[in-house]
N, C-alpha and C positions, 0 to 999 in steps of 0.2 A: 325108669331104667337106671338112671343115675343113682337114686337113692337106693336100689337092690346092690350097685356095683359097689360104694363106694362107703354102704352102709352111715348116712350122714347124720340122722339121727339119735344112731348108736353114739358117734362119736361128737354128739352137742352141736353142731356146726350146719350150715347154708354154702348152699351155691358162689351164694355173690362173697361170703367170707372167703373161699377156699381161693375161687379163682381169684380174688384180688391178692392173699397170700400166694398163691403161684405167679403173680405177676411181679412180685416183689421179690420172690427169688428169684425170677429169671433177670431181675435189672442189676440185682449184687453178685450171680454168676455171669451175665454178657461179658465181662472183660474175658474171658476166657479165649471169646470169639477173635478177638484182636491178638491176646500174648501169646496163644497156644503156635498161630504159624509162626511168630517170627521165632519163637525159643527152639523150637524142634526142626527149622529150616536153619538156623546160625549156621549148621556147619559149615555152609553152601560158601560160603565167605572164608571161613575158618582154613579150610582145605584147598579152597580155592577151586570148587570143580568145575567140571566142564560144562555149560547147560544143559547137553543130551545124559547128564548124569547128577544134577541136581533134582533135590526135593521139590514142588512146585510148591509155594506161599498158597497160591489161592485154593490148590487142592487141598490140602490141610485145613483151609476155613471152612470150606464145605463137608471135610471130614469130620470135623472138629463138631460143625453143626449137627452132622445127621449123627453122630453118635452122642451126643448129647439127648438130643429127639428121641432115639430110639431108647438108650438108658432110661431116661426118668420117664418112659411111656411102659416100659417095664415093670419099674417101682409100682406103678401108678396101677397095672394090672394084675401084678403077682402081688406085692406084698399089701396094697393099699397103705403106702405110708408115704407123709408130704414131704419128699427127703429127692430133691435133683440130684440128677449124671450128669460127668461132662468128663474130658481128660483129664486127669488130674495135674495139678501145678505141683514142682518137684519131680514126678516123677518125667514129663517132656523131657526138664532139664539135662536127667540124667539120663535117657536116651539120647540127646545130642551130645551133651558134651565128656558123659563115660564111656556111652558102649559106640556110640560112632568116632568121635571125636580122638579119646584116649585108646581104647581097645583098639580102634582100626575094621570095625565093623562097617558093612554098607547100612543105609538106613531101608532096605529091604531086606536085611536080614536081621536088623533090630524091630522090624514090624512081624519077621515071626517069633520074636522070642515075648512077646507081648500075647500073641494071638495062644500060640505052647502056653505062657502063663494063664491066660484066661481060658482054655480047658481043663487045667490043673484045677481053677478056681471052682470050676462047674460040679468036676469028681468030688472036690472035699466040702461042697454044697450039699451035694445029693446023700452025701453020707453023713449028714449033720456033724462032721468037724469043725466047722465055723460054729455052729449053734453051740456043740459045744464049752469051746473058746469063750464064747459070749457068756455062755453062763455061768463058768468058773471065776472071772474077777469079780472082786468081792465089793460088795453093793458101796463101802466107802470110798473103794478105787473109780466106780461108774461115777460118784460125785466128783469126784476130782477129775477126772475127765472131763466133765462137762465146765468147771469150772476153768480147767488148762484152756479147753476150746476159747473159753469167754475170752481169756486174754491174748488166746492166739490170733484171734480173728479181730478183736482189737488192734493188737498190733501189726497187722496186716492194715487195717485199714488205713492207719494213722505214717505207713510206708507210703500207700498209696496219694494217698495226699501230698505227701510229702513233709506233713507234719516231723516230723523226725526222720532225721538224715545220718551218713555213715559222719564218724570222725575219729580220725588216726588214732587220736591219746585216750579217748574215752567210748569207742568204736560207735554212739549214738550219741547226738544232741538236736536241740530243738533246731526247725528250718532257720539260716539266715539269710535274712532280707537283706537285700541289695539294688541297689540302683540299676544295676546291668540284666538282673532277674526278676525285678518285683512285677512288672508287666505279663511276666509268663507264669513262673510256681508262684512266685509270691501271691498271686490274686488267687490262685487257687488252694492255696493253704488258707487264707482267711477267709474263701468264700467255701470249704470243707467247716472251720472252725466255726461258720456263723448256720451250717445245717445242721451242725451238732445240735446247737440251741433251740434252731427251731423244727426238728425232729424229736427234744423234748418236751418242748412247750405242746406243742400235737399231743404227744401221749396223755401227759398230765391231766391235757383237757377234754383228753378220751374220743380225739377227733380219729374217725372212723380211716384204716387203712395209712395212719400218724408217718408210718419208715417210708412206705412208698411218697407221702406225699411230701416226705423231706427228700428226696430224692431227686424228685420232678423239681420241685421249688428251688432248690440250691442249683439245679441245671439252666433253671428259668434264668436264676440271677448270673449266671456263669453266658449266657446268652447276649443278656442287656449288653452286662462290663464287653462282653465282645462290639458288639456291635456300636456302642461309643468310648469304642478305641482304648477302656482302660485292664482289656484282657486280649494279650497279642499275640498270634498263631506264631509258633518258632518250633517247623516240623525237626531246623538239626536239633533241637532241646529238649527233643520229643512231646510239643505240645503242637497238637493238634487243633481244629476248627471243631467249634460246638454247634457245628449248625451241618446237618449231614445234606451230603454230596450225591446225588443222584446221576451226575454226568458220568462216571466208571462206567454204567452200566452195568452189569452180573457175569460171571463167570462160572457158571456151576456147571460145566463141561469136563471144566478143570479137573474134577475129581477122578475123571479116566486116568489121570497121570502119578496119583497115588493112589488106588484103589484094587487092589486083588495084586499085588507087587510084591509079596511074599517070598526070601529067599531062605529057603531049608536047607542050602548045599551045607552050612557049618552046624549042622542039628546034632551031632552027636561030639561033639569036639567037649572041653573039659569048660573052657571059657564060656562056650554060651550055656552051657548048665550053670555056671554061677552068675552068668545075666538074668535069666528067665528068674532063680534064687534071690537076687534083690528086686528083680521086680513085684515077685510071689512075696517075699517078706514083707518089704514097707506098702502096699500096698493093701495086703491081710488086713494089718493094725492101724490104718490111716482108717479103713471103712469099717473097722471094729470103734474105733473111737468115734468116727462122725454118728453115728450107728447109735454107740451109748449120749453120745454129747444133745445129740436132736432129740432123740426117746426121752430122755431126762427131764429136759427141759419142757417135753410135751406132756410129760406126766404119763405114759406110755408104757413104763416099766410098772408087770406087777409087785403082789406083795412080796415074791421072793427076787425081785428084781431081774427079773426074764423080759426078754422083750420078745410078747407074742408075734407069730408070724416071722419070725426074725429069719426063720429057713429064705423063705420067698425073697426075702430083701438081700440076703446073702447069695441068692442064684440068681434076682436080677442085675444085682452088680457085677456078678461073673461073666455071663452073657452078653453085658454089652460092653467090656473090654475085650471079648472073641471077635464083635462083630466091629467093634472100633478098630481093633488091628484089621479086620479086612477092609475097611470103610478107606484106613490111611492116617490114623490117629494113634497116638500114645497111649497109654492104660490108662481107661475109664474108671471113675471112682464117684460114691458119694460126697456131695459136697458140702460143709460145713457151713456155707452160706445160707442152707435150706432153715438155718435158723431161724432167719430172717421172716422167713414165713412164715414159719411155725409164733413166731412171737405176733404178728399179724392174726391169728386163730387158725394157721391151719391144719387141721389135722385127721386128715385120709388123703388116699391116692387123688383124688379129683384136684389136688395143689399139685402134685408130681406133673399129674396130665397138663395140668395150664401151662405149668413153664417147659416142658418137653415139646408142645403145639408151638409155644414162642419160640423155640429154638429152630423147629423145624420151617416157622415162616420166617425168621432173620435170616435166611437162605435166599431166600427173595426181597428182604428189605433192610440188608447187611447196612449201607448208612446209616440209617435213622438208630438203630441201636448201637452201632461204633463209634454214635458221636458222645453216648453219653460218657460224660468222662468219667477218669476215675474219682477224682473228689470231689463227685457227687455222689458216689456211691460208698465213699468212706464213711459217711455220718451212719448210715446205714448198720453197717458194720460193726462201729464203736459201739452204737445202742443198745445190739443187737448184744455185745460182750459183756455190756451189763446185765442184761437178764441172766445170763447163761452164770451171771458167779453167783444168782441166787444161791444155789445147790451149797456154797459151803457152807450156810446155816446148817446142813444135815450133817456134817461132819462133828463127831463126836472129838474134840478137842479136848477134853480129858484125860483120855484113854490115845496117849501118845502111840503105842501099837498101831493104831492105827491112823491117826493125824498126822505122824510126820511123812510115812509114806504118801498121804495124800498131799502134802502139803511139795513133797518133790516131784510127785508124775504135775502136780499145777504148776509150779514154776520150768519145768523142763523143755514143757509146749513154745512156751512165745520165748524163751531164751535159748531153745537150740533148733527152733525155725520149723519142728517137728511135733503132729500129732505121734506119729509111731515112738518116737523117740522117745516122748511122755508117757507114754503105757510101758514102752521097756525099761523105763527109769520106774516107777510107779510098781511093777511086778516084782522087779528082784530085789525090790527096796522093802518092800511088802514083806515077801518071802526070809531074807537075810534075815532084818529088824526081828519079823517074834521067831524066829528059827534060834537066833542068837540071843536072847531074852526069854527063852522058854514058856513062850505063848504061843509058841505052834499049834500044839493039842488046843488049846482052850478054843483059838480061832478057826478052827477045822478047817486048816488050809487043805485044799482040792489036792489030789496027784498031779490035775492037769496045771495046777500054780507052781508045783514043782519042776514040772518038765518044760511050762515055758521060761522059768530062770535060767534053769541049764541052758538052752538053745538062746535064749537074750545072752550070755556070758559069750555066748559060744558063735555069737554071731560078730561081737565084738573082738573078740579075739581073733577069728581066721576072716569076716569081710570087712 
């Protein structure tokens, strides 16, 4: 049955590959489990509300869970491709702190401009507009893509850690250690710095499931240092205990209090047309890029650089952003961590299904996965960025037409904290460059390459 579902032989791969790839996505996407309530409940503090009128934290976890579940059990059924859901990061943000926070919207009426966007998402599925889309950027833009990813998700993990820090004059430098901090980040910046290595040393040595087992291993040693006192819990510092807590007991009732709490009274007003508008933008080209960035890497794109199936994978992401908004969560997306897995060997739904099942049992055994911290699951990530800038080998560097545009949608990613941002940079840079060199004709730029420059110009200018 598996193998008729998940087609495993087609695609070179075993059971125990896949799921162990889906196990290694679901431990580089779990933080999600943790930051999704507190980012999308902040208002609650912000505004100061009332309790009979705030968001619930624990409803959100359990949102946050089952739409995750339900998302990449989708991928996993529709499209068969090793690619997790979960809320997206950024986009929470900007439900709390744009359209609640600045607009003055309820966050019951920022969960229907979610749930609006995720049927929007459905119709322009069903009508291959996405597919579209997908197969208009041009095969050197999907490398650079994949490569932007690599350094995004790098530099993601290397935040997490805490490896690199904000500073005033220079807006990033390396973490500094200090006598007041080295007991809390400081050990975990070296002890992220020393899974880096030995998430290397795994691969090299072609030791089976290398990401996951630097993952486990860098948490193992993040365990000891706790427990002989040279890694010290300091919840105001946001460091947490590595060793999960069973005494909370469960909460999963909770989600009666954000679940089906949809307010449509402001549906036709001018403001939430242009919420539902950035939700439907960044969100399109966050899973247009994760989309190109994991296929790439997976070898997945044919020879005209299509990615089969890619309908299915564009209607399960739509779908479980509908059911996220009803669940009580922010816009569901594909997640770029699913690289992780992919770099592990997996490649069909049977990876989606393992980590979408982990998510829906971290509903029930929410400690043991909220202890894993983050810098254990930064090494992960870093590694993970290096496979992904393979892809600029295929970049024709000669032929500046097309190298420098790629060389800006790759740097646009980890420098303006945005996948979308790097395919809107990458497009109209694409477009302008042989527009204005008169290599348009040659490069048989698409109609639809033109109209999404116009609408990238045009997004910058009026949102």
């Amino acid at each position: 049955m598996i193998e008729k579902l998940f087609k495993l032989k087609e695609n070179n791969t075993n059971v125990k590959t896949e799921v162990l790839a889906g196990i290694t996505t679901f431990m580089t996407m779990a933080y999600i489990l943790a930051v999704n309530p507190s980012t999308m409940t902040a208002f609650n503090d912000i505004l100061g509300l009332a309790p009979g009128d705030q968001m619930n934290p624990s409803g959100v976890f359990i949102a946050t869970a089952l739409a995750a579940c339900v998302g990449s059990i989708l991928m996993a059924l529709i499209a068969n491709y090793p690619i997790g859901l979960a809320p997206g990061m950024g986009l929470n943000a900007y439900f709390c702190y744009t359209v609640v926070v600045s607009m003055g919207y309820s966050w019951q009426t920022a969960l229907a401009a979610v749930f609006v966007e995720g049927i929007i998402f459905i119709v322009l599925s069903l009508t291959k507009v996405r597919e579209a889309l997908f197969d208009a950027i041009p095969q050197t833009l999907k490398y650079a893509v994949s490569c932007g990813i690599g350094l995004f998700i790098s530099f993601i993990g290397f935040q997490n850690a805490k490896i690199v820090e904000h500073n005033e004059a220079t807006l990033l430098e390396f973490h500094k250690f200090s006598k007041e901090t080295f007991n809390t980040t400081g050990v975990g910046v070296i002890l992220a710095l020393i899974g880096i290595i030995l998430t290397a040393v795994f691969l090299i040595k072609k030791v089976k499931g290398g990401i996951l087992l630097g993952i486990v291993s860098t948490w193992v040693l993040g365990i000891i240092c706790q427990l002989t006192g040279i890694y010290k819990v300091d919840v105001a510092a946001g460091v947490y205990s590595l060793l999960p807590d069973f005494t909370q007991g469960f909460q999963i009732t909770s989600i009666k209090d954000v679940a089906f709490k949809l307010d449509f009274s402001d549906m036709l007003s001018i403001n939430f047309a242009i919420v539902v508008c950035s939700f439907l933008f960044v969100e399109l080209f966050d899973t247009l890029g994760t989309l190109i960035g994991v296929a790439t890497k997976a070898n997945m794109l044919d020879k005209d650089g299509k990615l089969p199936r890619v309908k299915g994978a564009m209607l399960a992401d739509a779908i479980a952003t509908t059911l996220g908004a009803l669940f009580g969560t922010s816009t569901t997306t594909a997640y770029v961590e699913s690289a992780t897995g992919v770099s592990e060997g997996g490649r069909t739904g049977l990876t989606a299904l393992t980590t979408g099942l982990l998510f829906g049992l971290s509903i029930f055994l929410s400690p043991l996965f909220l202890a894993i911290p983050s810098f254990a699951t930064a090494p992960a990530l870093i590694i993970v960025g290096f496979y992904m800038m393979g892809s600029i080998k295929k970049i024709d560097f000669d032929d500046m037409a097309e190298a420098i545009p790629a060389f800006i949608c790759i740097l646009a990613m980890p420098f303006l904290y945005s996948i979308s941002e790097g395919i809107f940079f990458g497009v109209i840079s694409y477009v302008l460059i042989n527009v204005l060199s008169g290599k348009a004709k040659e490069k048989k730029i698409s109609l639809i390459m033109y109209i999404l420059a116009i609408l990238f110009v045009l997004k910058y200018i009026f949102l």
